[in-house]
C-alpha positions, -999 to +999 in steps of 0.1 A: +073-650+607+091-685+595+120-663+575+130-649+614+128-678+632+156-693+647+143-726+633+146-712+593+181-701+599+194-736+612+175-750+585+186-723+557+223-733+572+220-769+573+211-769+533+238-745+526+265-767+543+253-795+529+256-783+497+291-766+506+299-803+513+286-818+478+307-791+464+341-797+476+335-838+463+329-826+432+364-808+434+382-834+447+370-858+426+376-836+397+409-834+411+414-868+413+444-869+388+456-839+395+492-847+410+500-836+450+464-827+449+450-834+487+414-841+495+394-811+514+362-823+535+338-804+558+325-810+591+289-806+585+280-820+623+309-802+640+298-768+621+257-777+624+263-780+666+282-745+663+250-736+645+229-742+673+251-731+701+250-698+686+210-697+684+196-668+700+166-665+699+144-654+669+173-637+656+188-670+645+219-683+644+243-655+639+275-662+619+293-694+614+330-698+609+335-725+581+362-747+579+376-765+550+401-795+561+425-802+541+436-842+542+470-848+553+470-885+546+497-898+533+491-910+497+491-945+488+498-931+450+534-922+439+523-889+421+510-876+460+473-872+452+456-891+480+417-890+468+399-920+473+368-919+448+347-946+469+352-923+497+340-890+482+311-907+466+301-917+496+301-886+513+284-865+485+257-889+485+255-884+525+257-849+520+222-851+492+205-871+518+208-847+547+200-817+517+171-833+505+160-844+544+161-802+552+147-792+524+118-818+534+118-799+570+112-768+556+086-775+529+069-789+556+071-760+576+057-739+546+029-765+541+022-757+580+018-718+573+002-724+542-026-745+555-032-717+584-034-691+558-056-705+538-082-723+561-117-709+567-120-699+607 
């Protein structure tokens, strides 16, 4: 079935990073007065190609080890906080278009098995 298909748990992991991802702009741009605070960012493609070189089969894609980066730019502020709002507004709203592009993918895929259950043969 879809659920245990390698294809579902790249998906199923795609939209969880990409949410992982909209998370930690939230926080840093919550953060963004906090003094000495330094952004964090994800690697959504670097952890999405681990995702599929772990693919076996129709067991999916086995675990994934995420990392959260911690920015060690210097900061152009004197209190040490180096979040750039433009930047993590940016990247949220990359990180909604890739969620919202897999979450396409896989009502698509339920329209597929939902038209085969449901037509007359």
């Amino acid at each position: 079935m879809f659920f245990n298909s390698s294809k579902f748990k790249t998906l199923e992991a795609g939209t969880d990073l990409a949410w992982m991802q909209q998370k930690i702009n939230s926080q840093n741009i919550a953060n963004i007065e906090t003094p000495g605070y330094k952004s964090k960012s994800l690697s959504f493609e670097g952890v999405m190609r681990e995702a599929e070189n772990k693919r076996s089969g129709t067991s999916g894609i086995g675990r994934i080890d995420v990392k959260i980066n911690t920015s060690d730019e210097v900061s152009k502020r004197a209190d040490g906080n180096n979040v750039d709002a433009e930047t993590e507004y940016i990247s949220m709203y990359k990180a909604y278009v890739k969620y919202s592009m897999l979450l396409n993918k896989v009502n698509s895929e339920f329209d597929k098995y939902n038209y085969v259950l449901n037509s007359n043969m």
